[in-house]
C-alpha positions as CSV (number, residue, x, y, z in Angstrom):
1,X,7.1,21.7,-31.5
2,X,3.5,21.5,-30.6
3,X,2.9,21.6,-26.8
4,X,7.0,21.5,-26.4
5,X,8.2,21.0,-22.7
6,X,12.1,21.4,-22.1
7,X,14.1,20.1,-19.4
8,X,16.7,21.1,-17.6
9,X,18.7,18.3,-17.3
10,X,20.8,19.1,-14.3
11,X,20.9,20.6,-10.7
12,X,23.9,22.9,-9.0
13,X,24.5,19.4,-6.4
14,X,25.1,16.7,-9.1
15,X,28.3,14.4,-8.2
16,X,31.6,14.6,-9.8
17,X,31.8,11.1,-10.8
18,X,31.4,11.7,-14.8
19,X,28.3,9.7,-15.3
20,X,25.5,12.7,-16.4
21,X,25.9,12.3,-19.9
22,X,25.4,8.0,-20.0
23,X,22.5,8.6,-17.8
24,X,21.0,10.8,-19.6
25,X,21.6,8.5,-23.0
26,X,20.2,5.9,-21.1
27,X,17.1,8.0,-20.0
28,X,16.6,9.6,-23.6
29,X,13.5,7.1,-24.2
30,X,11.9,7.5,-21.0
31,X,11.9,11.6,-21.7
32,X,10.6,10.7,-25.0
33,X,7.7,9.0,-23.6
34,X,6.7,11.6,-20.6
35,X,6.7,14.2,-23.5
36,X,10.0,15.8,-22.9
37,X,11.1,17.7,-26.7
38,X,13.9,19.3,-25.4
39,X,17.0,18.8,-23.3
40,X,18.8,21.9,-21.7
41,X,22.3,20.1,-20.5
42,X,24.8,22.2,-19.0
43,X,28.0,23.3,-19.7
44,X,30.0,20.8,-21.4
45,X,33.4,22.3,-22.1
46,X,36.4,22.6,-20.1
47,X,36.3,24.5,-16.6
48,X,39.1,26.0,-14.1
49,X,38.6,22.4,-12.0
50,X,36.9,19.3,-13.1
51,X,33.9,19.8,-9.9
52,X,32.8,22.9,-10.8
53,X,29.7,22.8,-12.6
54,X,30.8,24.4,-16.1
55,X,29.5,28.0,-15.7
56,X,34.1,28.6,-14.6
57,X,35.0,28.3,-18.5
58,X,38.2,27.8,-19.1
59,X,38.7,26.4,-22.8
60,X,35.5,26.6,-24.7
61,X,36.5,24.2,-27.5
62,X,37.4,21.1,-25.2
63,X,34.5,19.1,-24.5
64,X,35.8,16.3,-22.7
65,X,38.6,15.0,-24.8
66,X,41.9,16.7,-23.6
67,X,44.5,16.5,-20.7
68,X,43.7,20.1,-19.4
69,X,43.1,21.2,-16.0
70,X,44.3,18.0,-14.4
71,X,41.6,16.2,-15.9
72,X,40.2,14.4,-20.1
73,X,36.9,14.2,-18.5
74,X,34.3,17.4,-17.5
75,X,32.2,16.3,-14.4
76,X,29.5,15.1,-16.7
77,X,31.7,13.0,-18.9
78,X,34.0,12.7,-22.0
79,X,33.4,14.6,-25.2
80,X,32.6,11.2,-26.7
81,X,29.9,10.7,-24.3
82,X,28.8,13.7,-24.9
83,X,28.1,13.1,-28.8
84,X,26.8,9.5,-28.1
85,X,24.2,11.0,-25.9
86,X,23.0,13.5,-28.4
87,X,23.0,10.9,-30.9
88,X,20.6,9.0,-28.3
89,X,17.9,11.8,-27.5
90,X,18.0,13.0,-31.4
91,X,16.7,9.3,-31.9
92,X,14.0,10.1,-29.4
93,X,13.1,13.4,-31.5
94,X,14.5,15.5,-28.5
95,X,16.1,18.7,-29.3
96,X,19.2,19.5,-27.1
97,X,20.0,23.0,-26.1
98,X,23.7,23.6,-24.6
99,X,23.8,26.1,-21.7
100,X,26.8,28.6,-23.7
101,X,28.7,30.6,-20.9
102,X,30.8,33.8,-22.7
103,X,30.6,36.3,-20.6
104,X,33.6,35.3,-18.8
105,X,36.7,32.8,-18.5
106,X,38.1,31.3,-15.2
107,X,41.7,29.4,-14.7
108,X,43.9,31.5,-16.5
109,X,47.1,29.6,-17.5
110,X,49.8,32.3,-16.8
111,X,49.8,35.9,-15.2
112,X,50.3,39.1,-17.1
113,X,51.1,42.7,-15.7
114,X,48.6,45.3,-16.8
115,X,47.1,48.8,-15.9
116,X,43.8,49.2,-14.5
117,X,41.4,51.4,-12.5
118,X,39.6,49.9,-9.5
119,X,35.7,50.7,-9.3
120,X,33.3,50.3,-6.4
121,X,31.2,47.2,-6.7
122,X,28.5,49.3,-6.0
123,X,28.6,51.6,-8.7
124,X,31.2,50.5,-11.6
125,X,31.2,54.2,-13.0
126,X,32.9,55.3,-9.8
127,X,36.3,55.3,-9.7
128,X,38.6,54.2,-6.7
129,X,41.9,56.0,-7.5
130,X,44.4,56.4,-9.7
131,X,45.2,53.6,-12.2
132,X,47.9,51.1,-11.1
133,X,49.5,48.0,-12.3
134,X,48.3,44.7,-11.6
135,X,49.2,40.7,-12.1
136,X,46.1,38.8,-13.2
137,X,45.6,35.5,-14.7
138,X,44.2,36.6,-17.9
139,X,46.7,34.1,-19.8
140,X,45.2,31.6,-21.7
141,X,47.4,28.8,-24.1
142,X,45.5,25.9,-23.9
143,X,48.3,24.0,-23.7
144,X,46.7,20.6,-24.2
145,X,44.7,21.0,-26.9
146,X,47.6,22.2,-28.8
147,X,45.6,24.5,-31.3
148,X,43.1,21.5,-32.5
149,X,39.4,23.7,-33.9
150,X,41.2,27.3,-33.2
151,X,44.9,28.5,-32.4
152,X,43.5,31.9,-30.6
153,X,45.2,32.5,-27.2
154,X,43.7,35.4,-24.6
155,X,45.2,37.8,-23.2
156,X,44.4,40.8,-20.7
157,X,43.6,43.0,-23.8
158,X,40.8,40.6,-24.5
159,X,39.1,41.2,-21.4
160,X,37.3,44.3,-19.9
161,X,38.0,43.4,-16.2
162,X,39.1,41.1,-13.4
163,X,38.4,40.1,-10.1
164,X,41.6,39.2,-8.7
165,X,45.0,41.2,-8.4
166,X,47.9,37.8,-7.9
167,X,50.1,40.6,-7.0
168,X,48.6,41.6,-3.9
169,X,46.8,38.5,-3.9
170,X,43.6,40.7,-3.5
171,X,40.0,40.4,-4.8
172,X,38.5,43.6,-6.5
173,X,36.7,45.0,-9.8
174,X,39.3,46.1,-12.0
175,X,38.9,48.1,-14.9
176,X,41.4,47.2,-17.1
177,X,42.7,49.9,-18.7
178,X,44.1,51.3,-23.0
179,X,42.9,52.3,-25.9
180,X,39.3,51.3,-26.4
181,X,39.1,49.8,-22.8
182,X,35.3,50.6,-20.9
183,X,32.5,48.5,-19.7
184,X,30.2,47.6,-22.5
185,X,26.9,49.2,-23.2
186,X,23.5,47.4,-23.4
187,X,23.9,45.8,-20.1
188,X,21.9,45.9,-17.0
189,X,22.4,49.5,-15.2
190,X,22.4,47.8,-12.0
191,X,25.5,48.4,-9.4
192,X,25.8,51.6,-12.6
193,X,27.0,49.1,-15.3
194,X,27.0,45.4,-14.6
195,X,29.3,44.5,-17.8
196,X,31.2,42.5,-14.7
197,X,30.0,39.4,-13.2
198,X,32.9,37.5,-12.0
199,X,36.4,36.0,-12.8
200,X,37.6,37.7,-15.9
201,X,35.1,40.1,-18.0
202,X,35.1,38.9,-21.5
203,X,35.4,41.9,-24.0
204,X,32.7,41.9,-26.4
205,X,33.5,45.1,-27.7
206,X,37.1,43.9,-29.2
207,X,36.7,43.0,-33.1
208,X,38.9,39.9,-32.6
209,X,37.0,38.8,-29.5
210,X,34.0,38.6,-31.9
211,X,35.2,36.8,-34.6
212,X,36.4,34.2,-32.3
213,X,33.3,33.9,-30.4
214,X,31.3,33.7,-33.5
215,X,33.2,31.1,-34.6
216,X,33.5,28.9,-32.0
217,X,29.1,29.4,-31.9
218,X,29.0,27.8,-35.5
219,X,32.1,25.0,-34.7
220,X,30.0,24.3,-31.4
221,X,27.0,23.8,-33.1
222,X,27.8,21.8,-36.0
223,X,30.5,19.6,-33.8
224,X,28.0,18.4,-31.8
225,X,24.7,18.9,-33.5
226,X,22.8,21.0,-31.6
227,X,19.4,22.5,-32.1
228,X,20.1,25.7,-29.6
229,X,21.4,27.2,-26.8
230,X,20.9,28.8,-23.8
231,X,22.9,31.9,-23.1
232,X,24.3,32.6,-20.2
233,X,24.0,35.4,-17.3
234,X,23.1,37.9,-20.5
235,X,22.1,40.7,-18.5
236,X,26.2,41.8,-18.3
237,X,26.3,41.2,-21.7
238,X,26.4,43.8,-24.8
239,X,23.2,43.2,-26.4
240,X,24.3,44.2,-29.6
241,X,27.1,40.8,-29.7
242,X,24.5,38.5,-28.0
243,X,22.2,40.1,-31.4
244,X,24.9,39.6,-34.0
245,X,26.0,36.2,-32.2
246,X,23.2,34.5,-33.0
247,X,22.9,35.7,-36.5
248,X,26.2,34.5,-36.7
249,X,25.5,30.7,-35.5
250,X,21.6,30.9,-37.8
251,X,23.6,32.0,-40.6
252,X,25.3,28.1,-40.4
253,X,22.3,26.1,-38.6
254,X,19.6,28.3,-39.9
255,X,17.0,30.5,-38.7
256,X,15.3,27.5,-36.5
257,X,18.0,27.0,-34.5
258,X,16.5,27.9,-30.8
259,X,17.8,30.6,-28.2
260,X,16.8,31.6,-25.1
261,X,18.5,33.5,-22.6
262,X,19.0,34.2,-19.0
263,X,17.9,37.5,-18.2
264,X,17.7,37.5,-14.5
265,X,15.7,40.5,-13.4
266,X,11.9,40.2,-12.4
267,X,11.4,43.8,-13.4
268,X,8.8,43.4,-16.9
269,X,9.8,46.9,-18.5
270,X,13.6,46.0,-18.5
271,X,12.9,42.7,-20.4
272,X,10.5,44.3,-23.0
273,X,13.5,46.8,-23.4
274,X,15.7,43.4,-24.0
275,X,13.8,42.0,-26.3
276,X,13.7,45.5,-28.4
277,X,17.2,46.2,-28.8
278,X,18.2,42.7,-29.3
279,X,15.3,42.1,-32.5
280,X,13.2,39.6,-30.9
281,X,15.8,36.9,-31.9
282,X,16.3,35.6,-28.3
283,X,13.6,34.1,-25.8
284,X,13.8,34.8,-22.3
285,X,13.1,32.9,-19.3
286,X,10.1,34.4,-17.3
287,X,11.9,35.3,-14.3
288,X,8.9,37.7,-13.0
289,X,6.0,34.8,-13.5
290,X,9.2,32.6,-11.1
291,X,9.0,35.6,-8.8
292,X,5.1,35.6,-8.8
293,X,5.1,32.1,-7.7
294,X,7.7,32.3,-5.6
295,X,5.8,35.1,-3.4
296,X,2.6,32.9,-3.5
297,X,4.1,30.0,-2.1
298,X,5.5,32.1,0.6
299,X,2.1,34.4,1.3
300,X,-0.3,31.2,1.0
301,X,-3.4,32.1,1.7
302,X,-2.6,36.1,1.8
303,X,-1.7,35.8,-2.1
304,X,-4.4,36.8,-4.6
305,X,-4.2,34.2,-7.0
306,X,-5.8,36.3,-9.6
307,X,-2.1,38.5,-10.0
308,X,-0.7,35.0,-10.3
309,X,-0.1,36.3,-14.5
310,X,0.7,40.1,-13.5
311,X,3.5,41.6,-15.3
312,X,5.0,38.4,-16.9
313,X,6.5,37.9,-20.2
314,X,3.5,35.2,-20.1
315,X,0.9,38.2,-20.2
316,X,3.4,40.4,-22.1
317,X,5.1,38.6,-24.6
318,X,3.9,34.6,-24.7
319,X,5.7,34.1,-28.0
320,X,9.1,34.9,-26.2
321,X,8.6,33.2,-22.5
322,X,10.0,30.4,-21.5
323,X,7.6,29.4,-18.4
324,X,9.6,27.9,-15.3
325,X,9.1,26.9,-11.6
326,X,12.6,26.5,-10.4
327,X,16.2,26.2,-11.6
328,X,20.0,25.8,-10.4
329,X,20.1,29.4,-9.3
330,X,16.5,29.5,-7.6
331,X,17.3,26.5,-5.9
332,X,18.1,26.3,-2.2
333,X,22.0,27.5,-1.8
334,X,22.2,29.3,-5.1
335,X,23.5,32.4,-5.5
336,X,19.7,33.9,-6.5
337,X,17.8,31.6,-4.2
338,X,14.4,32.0,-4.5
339,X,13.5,28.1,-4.0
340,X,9.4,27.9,-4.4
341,X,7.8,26.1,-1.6
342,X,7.0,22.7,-2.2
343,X,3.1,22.6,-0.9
344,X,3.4,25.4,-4.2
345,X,5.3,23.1,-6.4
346,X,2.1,21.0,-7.7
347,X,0.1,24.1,-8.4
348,X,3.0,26.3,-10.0
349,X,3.8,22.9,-12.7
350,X,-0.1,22.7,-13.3
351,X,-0.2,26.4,-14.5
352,X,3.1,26.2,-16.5
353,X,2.3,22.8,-18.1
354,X,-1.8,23.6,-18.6
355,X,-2.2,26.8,-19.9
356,X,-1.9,28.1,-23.5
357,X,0.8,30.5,-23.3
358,X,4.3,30.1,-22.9
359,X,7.2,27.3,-23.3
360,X,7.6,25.2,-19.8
361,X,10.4,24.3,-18.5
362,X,10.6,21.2,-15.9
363,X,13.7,21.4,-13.4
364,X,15.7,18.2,-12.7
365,X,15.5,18.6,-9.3
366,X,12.0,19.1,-8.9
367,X,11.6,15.7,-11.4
368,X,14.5,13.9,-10.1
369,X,15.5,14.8,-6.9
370,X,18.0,17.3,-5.4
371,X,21.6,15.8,-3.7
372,X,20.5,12.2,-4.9
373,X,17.1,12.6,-2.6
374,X,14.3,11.3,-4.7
375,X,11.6,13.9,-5.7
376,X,8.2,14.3,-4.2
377,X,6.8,15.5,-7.2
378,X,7.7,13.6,-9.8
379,X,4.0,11.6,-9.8
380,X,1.9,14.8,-10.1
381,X,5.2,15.9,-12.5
382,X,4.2,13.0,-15.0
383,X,0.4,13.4,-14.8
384,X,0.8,17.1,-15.7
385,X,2.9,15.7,-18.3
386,X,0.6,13.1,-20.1
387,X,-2.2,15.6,-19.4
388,X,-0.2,18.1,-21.7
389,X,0.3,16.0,-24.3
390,X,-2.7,14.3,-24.9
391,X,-5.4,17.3,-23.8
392,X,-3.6,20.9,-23.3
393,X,-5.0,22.4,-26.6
394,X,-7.7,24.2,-28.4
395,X,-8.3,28.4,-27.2
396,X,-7.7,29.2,-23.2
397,X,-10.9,30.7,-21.3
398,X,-9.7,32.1,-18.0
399,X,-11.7,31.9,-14.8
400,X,-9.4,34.0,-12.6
401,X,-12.2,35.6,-10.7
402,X,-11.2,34.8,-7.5
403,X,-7.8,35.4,-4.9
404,X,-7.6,31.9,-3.9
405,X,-9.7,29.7,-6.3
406,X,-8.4,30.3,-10.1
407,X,-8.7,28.3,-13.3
408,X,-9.2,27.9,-17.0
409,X,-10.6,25.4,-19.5
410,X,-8.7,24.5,-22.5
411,X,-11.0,24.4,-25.0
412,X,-9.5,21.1,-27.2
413,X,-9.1,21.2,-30.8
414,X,-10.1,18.5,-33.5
415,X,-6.8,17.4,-34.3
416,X,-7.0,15.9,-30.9
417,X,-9.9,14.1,-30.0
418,X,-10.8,14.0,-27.0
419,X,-8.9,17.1,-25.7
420,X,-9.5,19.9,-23.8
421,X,-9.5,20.3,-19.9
422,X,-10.2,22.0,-16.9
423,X,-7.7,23.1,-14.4
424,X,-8.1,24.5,-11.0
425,X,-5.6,25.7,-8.0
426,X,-6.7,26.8,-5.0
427,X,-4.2,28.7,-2.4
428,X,-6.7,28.6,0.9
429,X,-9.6,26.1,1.5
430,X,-11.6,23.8,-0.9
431,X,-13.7,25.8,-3.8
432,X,-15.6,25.4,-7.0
433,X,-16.8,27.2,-9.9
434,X,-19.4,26.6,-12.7
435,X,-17.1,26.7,-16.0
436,X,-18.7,26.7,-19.5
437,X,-17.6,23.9,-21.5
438,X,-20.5,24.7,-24.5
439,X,-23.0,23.0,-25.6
440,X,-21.2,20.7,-27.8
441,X,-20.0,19.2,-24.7
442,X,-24.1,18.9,-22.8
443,X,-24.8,15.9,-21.2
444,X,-21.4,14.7,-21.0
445,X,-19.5,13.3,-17.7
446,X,-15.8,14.5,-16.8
447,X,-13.5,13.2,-14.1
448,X,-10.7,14.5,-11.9
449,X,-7.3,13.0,-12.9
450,X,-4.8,13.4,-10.9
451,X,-6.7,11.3,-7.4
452,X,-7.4,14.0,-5.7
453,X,-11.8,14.1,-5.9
454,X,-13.2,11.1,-6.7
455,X,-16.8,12.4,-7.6
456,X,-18.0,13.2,-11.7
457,X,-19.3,15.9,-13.0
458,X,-21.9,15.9,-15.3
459,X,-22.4,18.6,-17.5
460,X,-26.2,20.3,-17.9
461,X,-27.7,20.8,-21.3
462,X,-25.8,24.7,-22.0
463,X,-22.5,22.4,-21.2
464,X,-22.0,24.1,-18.0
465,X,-20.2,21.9,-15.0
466,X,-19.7,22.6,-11.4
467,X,-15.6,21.6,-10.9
468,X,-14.0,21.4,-7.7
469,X,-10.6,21.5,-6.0
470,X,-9.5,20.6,-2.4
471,X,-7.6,22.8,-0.8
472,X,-4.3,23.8,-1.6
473,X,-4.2,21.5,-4.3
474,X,-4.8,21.8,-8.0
475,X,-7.7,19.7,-10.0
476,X,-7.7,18.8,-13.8
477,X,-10.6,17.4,-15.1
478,X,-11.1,15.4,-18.4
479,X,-13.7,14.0,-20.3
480,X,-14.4,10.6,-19.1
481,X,-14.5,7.8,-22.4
């Protein structure tokens, strides 16, 4: 999709009152006209309680349409919602991406006695002890659904771990414990091996785990037509099943159908190693560029905006990164909070949504609001927006040649006439730069966009133009008509 922008169509404070999935049919055009492609929408399948947020799976295969868990409904709405919305934004030519969460299952239906090894949380290679017996919640009938799309029940051999001991009503890692049984390779080696993440540790090594994963992948996607996924907290997640997973689900939707997955670690050499060993079939989101930002907002001035690009899967692998400000974890009272400061916000979206490189993704609570509390950004949001769509192409020449006044031109292209920008943030005080349009371009006036300098430039007779930008602020200029 040319000059794509996802969304991610939710934040960790929505309301439990069912209503995300009719808002967001009724919203489907608006997206369609800011220049939205793509909706990431989260969760949609049964969780242990109907508040939680989706990322507690309970029963993958009900989406909203049985009597589980005290509850039809998931806190966005019924399955038929659900497809009805879908219809909606596929109307609107806007690709929608569910957020797919199997590295773990929560709300266990009965308890089972099994052995297992306690580990420390700080290394899950060490030991604590001899094995011992334990009651978990690693039961799963489904009872409502009464085997409609598969018949497969879990049980504690299907997982590799679990967090809670109903026994001795105690929390823990436990190792559970036969023939077979360790912590999967091709994970992150943080905390040793960090196969566990919470609630009960799916195991992707067992054959029957597999199949049933992989089939659920291809019933999921054809049930409710989707055109990709977002993975889910991958990084304690064999990279060899995420691999195989998606050939699994491309081998039914095809080899377009889009995946991108969340690695969370700002660290540039594990990702490349990522992206190795799982083929280049996944993208990732560019959780060191987040991490870049994140420290500029917070250094301001001190920041040199010139390492703004340093170490990023932007730099290092543009074909793969999915380009973001903030999300549901970064946000303020997530679990990886990270939340970029808002006088930031404005320059961070003008990078993401300018430049060449990269697929950008726009957070609903930086568009929308977070906790029902409208937005601040969502003007400059839709400027940055339009200015995408109708300018944002052609070659990139960078200008990053100084710490707290950067920019590049976009070049334009002649599919687009009229495109092609200029774009300038500045960390510190107001600053400028003569920028190089060429001389196709002599003679010819451009204009700031987004209100901030009301004075034109007018370019010399080599198509060279002195641009501006206040400070703190970003500046895109276009060619006036």
């Amino acid at each position: 999709m040319e000059n794509g922008v996802m969304m991610q169509y939710f934040e960790w404070n929505l309301p439990n009152d069912g209503k995300l999935w009719k808002q967001l049919k009724e919203d489907a055009s608006h997206l369609h006209d800011i220049g939205v492609t793509a909706v990431w929408i989260p969760p949609a399948y049964k969780a242990d309680e109907q508040q939680d947020e989706g990322y507690a799976t309970y029963d993958l295969y009900d989406l909203g349409e049985f009597e589980q868990k005290g509850t039809i409904r998931t806190k966005y709405g019924t399955k038929d919602e659900l497809k009805e919305m879908i219809d909606e934004l596929h109307k609107n030519h806007i690709s929608v991406y569910l957020d797919v969460v199997l590295n773990h299952k929560a709300g266990g239906d009965f308890t089972e006695k099994f052995m297992v090894m306690e580990v420390d949380p700080n290394d899950r290679e060490k030991t604590l002890g001899e094995p011992y017996e334990i009651q978990g919640w690693t039961g799963y009938s489904f009872h409502g659904r009464k085997d409609k799309y598969s018949d497969f029940k879990w049980h504690f051999y299907h997982f590799s771990g679990t967090g809670f001991d109903d026994a001795q009503k105690r929390s823990g890692i436990f190792q559970i414990q036969g023939e077979g049984k360790s912590w999967s390779t091709g994970v992150d080696n943080e905390n040793g091996n960090y196969d566990f993440l919470l609630c009960n540790d799916i195991d992707l090594d067992h054959p029957e785990v597999v199949a049933e994963l992989n089939k659920w992948g291809k019933w999921v996607s054809n049930e409710l037509n989707l055109d990709g996924m977002r993975l889910d907290a991958i990084k304690h997640m064999k990279d060899k099943f995420i691999a195989q997973f998606l050939d699994a689900v491309r081998s039914e939707k095809g080899d377009e159908f889009y995946a991108v997955g969340e690695y969370w670690n700002g660290d540039l050499e594990t990702l490349d190693a990522y992206v190795e060993s799982v083929g280049h079939k996944v993208n990732l989101f560019d959780v060191p560029l987040h991490y870049n930002m994140f420290q500029a907002s917070q250094e301001g001035k001190n920041y040199d905006l010139q390492n703004i690009l340093k170490n990023t899967l932007t730099e290092h692998h543009c074909d793969l990164a999915v380009t973001f400000v903030d999300n549901h974890d970064s946000q303020s009272g997530s679990s990886l909070e990270s939340q970029i400061e808002d006088w930031f916000k404005p320059l961070a979206y003008g990078l993401i949504l300018l430049m060449k490189d990269g697929y950008p993704c726009v957070f609903y609570g930086d568009y929308y609001g977070i906790k029902g509390e409208k937005s601040p950004h969502i003007k400059i949001i839709d400027i940055l927006l339009n200015t995408r769509k109708k300018y944002a192409y052609g070659e990139q020449i960078d200008y990053f040649d100084h710490p707290s006044t950067i920019g590049f031109i976009r070049t334009g292209d002649e599919e687009h006439p009229g495109s092609g920008l200029v774009f300038l943030m500045s960390n510190d005080e107001a600053g400028s730069k003569t920028m190089s349009l060429g001389e196709k371009h002599k003679n010819e006036v451009w204009h700031e966009i987004t209100g901030s300098i009301q004075k034109e430039v007018t370019l010399d007779e080599e198509g060279n133009g002195e641009f501006s930008v206040e400070p703190r602020n970003i500046a895109v200029w276009i060619r006036k008509d």
